[in-house]
C-alpha beads as a LAMMPS data file, in Angstrom:
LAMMPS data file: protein, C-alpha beads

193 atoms
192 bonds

1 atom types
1 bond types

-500.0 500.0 xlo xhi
-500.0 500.0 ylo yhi
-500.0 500.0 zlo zhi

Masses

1 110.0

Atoms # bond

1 1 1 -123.807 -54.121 -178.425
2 1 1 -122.142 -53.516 -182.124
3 1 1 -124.787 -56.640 -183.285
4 1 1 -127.677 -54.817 -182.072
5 1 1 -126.745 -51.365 -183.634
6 1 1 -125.953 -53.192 -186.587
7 1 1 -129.236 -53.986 -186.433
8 1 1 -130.885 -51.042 -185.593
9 1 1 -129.104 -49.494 -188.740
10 1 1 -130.363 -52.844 -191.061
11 1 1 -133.897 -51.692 -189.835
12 1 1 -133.744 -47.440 -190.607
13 1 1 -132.646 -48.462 -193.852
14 1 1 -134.496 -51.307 -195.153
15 1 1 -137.722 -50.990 -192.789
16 1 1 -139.320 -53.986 -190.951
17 1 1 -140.333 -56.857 -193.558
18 1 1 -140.869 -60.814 -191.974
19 1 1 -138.021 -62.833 -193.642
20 1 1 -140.156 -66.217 -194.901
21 1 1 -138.471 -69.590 -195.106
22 1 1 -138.376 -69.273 -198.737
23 1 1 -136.377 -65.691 -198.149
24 1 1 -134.048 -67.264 -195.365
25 1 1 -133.362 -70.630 -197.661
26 1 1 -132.478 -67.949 -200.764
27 1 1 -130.288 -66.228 -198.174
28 1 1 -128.829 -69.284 -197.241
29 1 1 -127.469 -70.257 -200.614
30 1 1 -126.840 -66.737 -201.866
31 1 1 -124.994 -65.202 -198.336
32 1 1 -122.396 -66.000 -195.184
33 1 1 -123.132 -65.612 -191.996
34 1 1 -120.935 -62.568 -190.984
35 1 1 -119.433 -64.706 -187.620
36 1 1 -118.852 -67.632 -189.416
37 1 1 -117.077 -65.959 -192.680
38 1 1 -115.306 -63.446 -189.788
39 1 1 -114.023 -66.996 -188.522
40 1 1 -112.566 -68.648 -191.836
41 1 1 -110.916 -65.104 -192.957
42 1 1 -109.326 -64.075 -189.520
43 1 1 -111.508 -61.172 -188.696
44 1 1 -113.157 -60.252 -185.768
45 1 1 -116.478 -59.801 -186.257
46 1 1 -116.609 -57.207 -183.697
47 1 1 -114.331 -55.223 -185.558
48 1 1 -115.971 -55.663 -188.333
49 1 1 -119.555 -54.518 -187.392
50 1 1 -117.527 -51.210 -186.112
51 1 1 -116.471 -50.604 -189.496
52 1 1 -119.757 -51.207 -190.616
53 1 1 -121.122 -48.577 -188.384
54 1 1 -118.544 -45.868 -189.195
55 1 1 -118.787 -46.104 -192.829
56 1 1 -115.922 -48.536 -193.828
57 1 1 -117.315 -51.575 -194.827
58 1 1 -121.143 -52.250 -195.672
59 1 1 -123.595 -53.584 -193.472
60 1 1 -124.938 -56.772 -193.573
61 1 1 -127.247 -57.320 -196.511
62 1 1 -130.242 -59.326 -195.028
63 1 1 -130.841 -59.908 -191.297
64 1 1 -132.194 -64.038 -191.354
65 1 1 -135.429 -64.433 -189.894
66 1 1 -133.700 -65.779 -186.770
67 1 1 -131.432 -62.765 -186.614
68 1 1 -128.212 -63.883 -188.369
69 1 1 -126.140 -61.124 -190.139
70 1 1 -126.065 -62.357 -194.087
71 1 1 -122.893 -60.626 -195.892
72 1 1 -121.384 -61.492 -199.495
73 1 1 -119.161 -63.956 -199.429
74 1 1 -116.583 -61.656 -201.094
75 1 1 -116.879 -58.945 -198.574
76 1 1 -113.602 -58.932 -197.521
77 1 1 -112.056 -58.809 -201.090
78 1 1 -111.425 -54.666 -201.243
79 1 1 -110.215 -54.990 -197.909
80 1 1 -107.718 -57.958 -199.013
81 1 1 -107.235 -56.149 -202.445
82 1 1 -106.364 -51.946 -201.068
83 1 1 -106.726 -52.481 -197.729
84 1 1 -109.294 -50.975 -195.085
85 1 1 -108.131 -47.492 -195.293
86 1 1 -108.367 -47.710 -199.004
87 1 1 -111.288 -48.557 -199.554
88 1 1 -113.387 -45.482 -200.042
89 1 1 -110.866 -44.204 -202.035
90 1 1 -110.053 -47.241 -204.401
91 1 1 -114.387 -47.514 -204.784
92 1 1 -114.976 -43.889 -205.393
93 1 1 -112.089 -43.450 -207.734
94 1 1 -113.460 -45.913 -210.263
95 1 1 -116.339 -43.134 -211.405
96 1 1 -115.408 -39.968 -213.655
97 1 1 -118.392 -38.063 -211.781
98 1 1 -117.557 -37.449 -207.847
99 1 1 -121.403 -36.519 -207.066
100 1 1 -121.899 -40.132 -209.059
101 1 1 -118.931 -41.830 -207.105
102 1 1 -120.646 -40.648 -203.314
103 1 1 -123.688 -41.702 -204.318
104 1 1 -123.071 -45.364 -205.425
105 1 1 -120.470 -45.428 -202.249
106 1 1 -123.362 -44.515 -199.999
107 1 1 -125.510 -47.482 -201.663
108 1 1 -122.790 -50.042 -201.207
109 1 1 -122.401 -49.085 -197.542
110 1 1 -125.911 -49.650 -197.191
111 1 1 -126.066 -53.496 -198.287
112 1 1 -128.861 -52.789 -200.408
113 1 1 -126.719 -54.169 -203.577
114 1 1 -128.055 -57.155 -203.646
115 1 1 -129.431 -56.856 -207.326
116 1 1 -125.498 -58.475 -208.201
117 1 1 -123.841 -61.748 -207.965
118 1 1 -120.410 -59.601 -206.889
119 1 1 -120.551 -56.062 -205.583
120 1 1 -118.009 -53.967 -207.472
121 1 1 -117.244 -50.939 -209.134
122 1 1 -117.158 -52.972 -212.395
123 1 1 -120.231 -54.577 -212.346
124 1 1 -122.291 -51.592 -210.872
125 1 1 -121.336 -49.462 -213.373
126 1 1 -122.546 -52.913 -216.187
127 1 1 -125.587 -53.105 -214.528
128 1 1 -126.407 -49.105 -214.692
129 1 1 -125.252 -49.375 -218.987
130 1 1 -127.670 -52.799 -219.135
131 1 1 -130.364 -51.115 -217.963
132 1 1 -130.020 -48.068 -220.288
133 1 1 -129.127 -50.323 -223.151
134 1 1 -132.769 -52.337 -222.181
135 1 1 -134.744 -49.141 -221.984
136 1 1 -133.950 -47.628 -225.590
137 1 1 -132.748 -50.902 -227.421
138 1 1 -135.614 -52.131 -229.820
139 1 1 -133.818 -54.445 -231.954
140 1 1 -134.621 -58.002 -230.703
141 1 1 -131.278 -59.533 -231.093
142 1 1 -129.576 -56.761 -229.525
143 1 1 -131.957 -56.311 -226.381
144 1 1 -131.852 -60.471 -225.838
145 1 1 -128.606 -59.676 -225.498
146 1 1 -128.425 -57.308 -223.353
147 1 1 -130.977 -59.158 -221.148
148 1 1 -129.027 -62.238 -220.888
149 1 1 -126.050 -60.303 -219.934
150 1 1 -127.935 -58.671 -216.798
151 1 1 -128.881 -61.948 -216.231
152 1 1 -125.611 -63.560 -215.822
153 1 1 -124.544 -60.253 -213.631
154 1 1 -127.826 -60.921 -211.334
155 1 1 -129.393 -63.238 -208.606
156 1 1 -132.750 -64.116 -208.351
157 1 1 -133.634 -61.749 -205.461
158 1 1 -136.394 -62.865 -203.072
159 1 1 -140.110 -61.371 -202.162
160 1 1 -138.222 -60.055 -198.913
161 1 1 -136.370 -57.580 -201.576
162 1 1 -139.880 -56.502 -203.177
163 1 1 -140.948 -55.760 -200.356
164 1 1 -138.021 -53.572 -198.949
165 1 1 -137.666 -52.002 -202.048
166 1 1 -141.325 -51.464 -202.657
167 1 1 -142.098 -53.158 -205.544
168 1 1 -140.442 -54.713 -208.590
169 1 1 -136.480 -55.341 -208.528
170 1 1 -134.567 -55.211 -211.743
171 1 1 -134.794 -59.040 -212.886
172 1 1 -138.582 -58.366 -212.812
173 1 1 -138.530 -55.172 -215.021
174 1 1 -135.613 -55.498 -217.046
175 1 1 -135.492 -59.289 -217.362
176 1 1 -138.886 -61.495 -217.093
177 1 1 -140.988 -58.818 -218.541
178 1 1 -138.575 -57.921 -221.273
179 1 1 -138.226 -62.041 -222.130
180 1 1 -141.852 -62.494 -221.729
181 1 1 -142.809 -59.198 -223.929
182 1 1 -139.576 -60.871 -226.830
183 1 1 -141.712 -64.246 -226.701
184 1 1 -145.065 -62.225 -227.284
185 1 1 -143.159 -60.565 -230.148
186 1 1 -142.184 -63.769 -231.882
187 1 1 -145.228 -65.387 -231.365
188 1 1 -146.989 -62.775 -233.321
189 1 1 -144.454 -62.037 -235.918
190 1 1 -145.521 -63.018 -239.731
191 1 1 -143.753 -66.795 -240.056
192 1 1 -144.060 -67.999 -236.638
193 1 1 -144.679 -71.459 -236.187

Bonds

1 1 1 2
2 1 2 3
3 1 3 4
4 1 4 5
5 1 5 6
6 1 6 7
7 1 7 8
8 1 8 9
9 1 9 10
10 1 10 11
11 1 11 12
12 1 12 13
13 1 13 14
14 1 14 15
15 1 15 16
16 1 16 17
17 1 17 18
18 1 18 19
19 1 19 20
20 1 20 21
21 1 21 22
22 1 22 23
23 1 23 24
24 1 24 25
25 1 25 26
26 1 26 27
27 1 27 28
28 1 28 29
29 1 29 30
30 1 30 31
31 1 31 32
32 1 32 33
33 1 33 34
34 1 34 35
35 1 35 36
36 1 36 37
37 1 37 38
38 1 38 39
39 1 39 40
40 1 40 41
41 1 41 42
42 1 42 43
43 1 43 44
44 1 44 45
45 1 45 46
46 1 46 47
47 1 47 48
48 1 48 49
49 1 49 50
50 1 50 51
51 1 51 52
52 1 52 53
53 1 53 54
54 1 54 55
55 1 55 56
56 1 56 57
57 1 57 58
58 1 58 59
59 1 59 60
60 1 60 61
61 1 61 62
62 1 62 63
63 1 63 64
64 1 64 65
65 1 65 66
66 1 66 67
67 1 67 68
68 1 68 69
69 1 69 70
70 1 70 71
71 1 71 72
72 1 72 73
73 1 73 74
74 1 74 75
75 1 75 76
76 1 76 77
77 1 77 78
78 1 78 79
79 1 79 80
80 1 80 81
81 1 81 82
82 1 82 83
83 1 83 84
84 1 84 85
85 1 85 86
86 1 86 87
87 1 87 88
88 1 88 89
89 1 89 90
90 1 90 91
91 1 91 92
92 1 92 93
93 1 93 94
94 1 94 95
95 1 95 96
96 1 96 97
97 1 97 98
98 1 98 99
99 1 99 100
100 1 100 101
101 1 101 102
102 1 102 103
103 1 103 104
104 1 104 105
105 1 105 106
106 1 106 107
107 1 107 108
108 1 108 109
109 1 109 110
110 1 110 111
111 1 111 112
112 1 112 113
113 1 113 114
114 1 114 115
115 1 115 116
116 1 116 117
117 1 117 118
118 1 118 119
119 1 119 120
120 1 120 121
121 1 121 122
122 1 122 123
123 1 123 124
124 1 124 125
125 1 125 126
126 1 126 127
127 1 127 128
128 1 128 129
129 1 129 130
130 1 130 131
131 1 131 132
132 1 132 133
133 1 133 134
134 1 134 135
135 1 135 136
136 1 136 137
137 1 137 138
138 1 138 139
139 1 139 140
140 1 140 141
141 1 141 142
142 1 142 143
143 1 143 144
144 1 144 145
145 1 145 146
146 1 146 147
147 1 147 148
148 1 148 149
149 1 149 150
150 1 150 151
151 1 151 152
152 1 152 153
153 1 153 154
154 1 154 155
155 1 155 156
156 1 156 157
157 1 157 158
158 1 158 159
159 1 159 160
160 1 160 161
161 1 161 162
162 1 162 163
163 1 163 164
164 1 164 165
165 1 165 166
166 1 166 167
167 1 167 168
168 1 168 169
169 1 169 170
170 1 170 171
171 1 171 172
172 1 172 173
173 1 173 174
174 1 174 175
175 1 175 176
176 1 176 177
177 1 177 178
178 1 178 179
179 1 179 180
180 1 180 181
181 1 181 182
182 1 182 183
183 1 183 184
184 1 184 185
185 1 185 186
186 1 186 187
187 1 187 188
188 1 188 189
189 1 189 190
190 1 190 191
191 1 191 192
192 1 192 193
């Protein structure tokens, strides 16, 4: 029963897209099965997809094409860190703004963060300065930069996430274009070889 409305909730919030084989093998390499990392940590993955559905933990972040619940392999690691009844508190208390601190809590419980290698405070709040530093940076140095650093912060994503997120992700708008639009620069620049 707690698989299914795990499910269900997946679906409201990310909408019904087909998982390819190309999505699931990106999954693969990039996720844990939510059983088998439930298994190797001690968990019960009952218990966990309860605390998924009341708000304690986030839900999975892709359902596999053949149904298998894909979580970060660090999932755990606020739990292990503050403990479960902590955890809200310990996430939200890392932003200045409240309003800003429920919103990016209510995005983490969703799964959706997938745009980052490790889902934390920290490197939520790098990504949101990267992407502001990108948008009003013009000097070339500085915004290659900038670009390689939200590179190193970000996976590749898959076309499943274009899709559920209607449209470009972040490593298509604020990394390959801004790379391909630096090499168009250079190319053109007086002295180019």
């Amino acid at each position: 029963m707690g698989q299914e409305a795990v499910r269900r909730r997946y679906l409201e919030i990310n909408g019904e897209h087909p998982m390819t084989a190309a999505d699931d093998a990106y999954v693969n390499r990039q996720y844990r099965e939510l059983g088998e990392l439930c298994s190797e940590t001690g968990y019960e993955v009952e218990e966990v997809r309860d605390w998924m559905l009341a708000g304690r933990l986030p839900i999975p972040s892709y359902l596999r094409s053949d149904g298998a619940e894909m979580v970060p392999a660090d999932l755990f690691a606020p739990v292990a860190e503050v403990g479960l009844d902590n955890v809200r508190e310990w996430f939200v208390g890392q932003w200045a703004d409240p309003a800003t601190a429920d919103e990016e809590w209510e995005a983490y419980l969703s799964g959706q963060y997938v745009c980052l290698h490790s889902v934390t405070p920290v490197t939520i709040q790098r990504k949101t300065e990267l992407l502001q530093a990108i948008d009003r940076t013009s000097d070339p140095v500085e915004l290659a930069a900038y670009v390689d650093e939200l590179d190193a912060l970000e996976p590749e994503f898959t076309g499943y996430d274009r899709l559920r997120f209607g449209g470009p992700v972040s490593r298509d708008t604020h990394i390959t274009a801004v790379r391909q639009r630096l090499a168009r620069a250079a190319e053109s620049s007086p002295g180019a070889a």
